[in-house]
C-alpha positions as CSV (number, residue, x, y, z in Angstrom):
1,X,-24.2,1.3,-2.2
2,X,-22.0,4.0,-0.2
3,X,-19.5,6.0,-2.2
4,X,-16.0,7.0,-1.3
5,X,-13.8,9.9,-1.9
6,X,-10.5,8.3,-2.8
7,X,-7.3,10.7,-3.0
8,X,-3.7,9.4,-3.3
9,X,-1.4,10.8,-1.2
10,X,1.9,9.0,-1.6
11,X,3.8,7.7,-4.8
12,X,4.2,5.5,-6.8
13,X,8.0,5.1,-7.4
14,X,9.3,2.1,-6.7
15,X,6.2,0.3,-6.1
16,X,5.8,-3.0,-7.6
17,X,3.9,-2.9,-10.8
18,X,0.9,-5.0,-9.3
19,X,0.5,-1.6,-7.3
20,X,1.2,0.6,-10.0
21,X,-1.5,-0.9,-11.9
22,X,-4.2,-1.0,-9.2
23,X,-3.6,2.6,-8.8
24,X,-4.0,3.4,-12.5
25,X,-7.4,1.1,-12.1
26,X,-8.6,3.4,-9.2
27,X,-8.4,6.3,-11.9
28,X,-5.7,7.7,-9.9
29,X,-2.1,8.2,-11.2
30,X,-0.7,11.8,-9.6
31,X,-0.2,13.2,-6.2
32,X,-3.6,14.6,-4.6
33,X,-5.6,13.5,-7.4
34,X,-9.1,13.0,-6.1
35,X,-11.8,10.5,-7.3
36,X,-15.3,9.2,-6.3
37,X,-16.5,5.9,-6.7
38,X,-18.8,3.5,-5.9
39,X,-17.7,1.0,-2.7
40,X,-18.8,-3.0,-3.8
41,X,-16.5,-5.5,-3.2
42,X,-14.8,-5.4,-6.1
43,X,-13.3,-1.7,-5.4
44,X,-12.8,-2.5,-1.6
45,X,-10.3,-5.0,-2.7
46,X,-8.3,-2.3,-4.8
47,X,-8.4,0.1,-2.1
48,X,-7.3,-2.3,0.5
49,X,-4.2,-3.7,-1.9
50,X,-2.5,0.3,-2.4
51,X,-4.7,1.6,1.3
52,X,-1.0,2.4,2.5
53,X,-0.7,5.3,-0.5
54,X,-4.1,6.6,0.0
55,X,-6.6,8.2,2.3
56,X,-10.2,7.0,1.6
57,X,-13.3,9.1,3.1
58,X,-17.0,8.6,2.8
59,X,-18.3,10.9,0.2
């Protein structure tokens, strides 16, 4: 499977919870925070749900 470098760049206040929660999931949770992870369906379907506060890059 590929991996991808996942960083958030926007915030999360005053997101709905939902989003809040998918973030926290992702291993994410502050500004610039930077994670690498393993792309199956299951985490394409995060990233796709909070895309809009993140920038996602093959690693």
């Amino acid at each position: 499977m590929a991996k991808v470098k996942i960083t958030q760049v926007r915030s999360t206040i005053g997101r709905p919870e939902v989003q809040k929660r998918t973030i926290a999931a992702l291993g994410l949770g502050k500004l610039n925070r930077t994670v690498e992870k393993e792309l199956n369906p299951a985490m394409q379907g995060m990233i796709n749900k909070v895309q809009h506060l993140l920038i996602i890059e093959e690693a």
